[in-house]
Backbone as CSV, one residue per row, in Angstrom:
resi,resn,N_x,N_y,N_z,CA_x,CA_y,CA_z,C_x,C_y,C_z
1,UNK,0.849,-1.184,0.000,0.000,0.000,0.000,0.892,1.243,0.000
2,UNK,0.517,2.004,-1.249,1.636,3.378,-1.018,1.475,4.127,0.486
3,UNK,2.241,4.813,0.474,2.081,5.826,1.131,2.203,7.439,0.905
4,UNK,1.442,8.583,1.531,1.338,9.581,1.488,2.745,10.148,1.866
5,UNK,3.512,9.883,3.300,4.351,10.124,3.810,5.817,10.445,2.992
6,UNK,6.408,11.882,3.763,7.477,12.344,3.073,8.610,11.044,2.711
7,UNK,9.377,10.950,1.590,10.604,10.398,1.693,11.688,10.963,1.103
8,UNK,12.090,10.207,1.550,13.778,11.194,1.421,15.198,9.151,1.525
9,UNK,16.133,9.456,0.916,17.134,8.770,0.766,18.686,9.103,1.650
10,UNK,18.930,7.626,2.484,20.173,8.154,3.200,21.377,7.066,2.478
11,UNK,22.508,7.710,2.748,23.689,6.794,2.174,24.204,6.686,3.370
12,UNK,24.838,5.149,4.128,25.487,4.897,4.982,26.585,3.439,4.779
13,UNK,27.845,3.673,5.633,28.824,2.880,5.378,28.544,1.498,5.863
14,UNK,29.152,0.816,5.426,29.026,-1.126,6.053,28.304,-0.927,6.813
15,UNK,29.827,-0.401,7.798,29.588,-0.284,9.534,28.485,-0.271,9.715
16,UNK,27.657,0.912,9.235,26.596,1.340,10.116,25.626,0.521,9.638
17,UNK,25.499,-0.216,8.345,24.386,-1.062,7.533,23.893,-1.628,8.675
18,UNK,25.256,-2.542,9.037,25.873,-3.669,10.210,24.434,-3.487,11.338
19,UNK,25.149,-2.427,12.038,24.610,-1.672,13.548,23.015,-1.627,13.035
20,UNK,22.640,-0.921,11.931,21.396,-1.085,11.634,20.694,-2.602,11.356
21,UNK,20.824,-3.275,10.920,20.187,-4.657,10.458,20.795,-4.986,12.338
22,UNK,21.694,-5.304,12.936,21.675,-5.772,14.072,20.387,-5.516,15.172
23,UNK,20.148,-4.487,14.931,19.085,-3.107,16.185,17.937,-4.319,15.323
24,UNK,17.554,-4.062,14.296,16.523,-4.440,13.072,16.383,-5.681,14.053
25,UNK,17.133,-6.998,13.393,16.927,-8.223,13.755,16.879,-8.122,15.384
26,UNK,17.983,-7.809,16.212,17.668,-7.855,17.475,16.395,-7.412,18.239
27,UNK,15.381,-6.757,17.676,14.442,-5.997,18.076,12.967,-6.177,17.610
28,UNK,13.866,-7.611,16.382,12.402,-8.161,15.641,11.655,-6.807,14.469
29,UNK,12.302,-5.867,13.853,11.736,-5.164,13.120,11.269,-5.608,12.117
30,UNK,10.036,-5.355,10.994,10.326,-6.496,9.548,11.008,-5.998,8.434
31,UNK,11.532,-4.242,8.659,12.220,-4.149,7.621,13.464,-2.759,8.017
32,UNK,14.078,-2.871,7.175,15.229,-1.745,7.735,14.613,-0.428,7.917
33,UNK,14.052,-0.104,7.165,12.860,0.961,7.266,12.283,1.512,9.068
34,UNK,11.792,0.636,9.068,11.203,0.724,10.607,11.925,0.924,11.471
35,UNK,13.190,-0.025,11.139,14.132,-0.286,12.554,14.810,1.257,12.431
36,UNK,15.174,1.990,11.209,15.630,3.071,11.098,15.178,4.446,11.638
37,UNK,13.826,4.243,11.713,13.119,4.937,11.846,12.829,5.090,13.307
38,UNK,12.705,3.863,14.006,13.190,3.834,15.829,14.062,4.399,15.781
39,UNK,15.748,4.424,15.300,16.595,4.756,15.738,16.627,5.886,15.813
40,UNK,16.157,6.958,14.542,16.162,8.346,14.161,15.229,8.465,15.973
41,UNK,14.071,8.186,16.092,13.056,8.564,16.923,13.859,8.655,18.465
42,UNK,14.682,7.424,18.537,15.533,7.393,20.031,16.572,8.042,19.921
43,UNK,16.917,8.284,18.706,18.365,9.901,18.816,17.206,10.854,19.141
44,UNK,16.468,11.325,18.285,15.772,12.656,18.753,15.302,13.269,20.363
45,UNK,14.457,11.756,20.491,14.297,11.617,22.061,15.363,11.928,22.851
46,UNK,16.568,11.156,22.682,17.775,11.505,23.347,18.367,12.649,23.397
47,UNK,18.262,13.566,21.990,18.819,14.815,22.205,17.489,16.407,23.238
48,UNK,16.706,16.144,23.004,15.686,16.391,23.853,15.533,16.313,24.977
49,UNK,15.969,15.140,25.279,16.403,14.698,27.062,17.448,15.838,27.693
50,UNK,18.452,15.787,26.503,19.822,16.118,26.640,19.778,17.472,26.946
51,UNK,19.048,17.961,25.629,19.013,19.713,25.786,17.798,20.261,27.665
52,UNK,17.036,19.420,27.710,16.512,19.675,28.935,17.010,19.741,29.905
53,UNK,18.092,18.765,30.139,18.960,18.799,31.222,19.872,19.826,31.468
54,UNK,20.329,20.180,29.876,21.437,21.409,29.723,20.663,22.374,30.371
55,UNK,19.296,22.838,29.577,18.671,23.961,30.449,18.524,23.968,31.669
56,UNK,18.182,22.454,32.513,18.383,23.078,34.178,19.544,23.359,34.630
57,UNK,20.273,23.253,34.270,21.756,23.331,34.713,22.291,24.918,34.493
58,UNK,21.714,24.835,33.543,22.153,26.825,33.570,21.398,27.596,33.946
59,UNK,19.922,26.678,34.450,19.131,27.704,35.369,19.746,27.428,37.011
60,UNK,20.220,26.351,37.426,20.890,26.318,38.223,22.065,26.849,38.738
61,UNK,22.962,27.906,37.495,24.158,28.075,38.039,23.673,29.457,38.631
């Protein structure tokens, strides 16, 4: 079934193919797609976390 949703194309080395299909299979994803798409979602999350924390900290000094 198509989809509506933006796309866009990434180029990445072995390595990271690797790390990706690993996360993928380890996590039971059904396609690289998805599993990629967690990952993007748990960096974002993570940097979000990150920048929140930065801000209490300089409301703290």
């Amino acid at each position: 079934m198509p989809t509506e949703k933006p796309r866009y194309c990434i180029t990445v080395d072995d390595e990271m193919l690797k790390e990706i299909d690993d996360f993928r299979f380890g996590n039971r994803y059904n396609s690289r797609s998805q599993a990629t798409l967690e990952l993007i979602r748990l960096g974002l999350q993570a940097l979000k976390e990150q920048n929140a924390l930065k801000d209490e900290q300089e409301k703290g000094e």
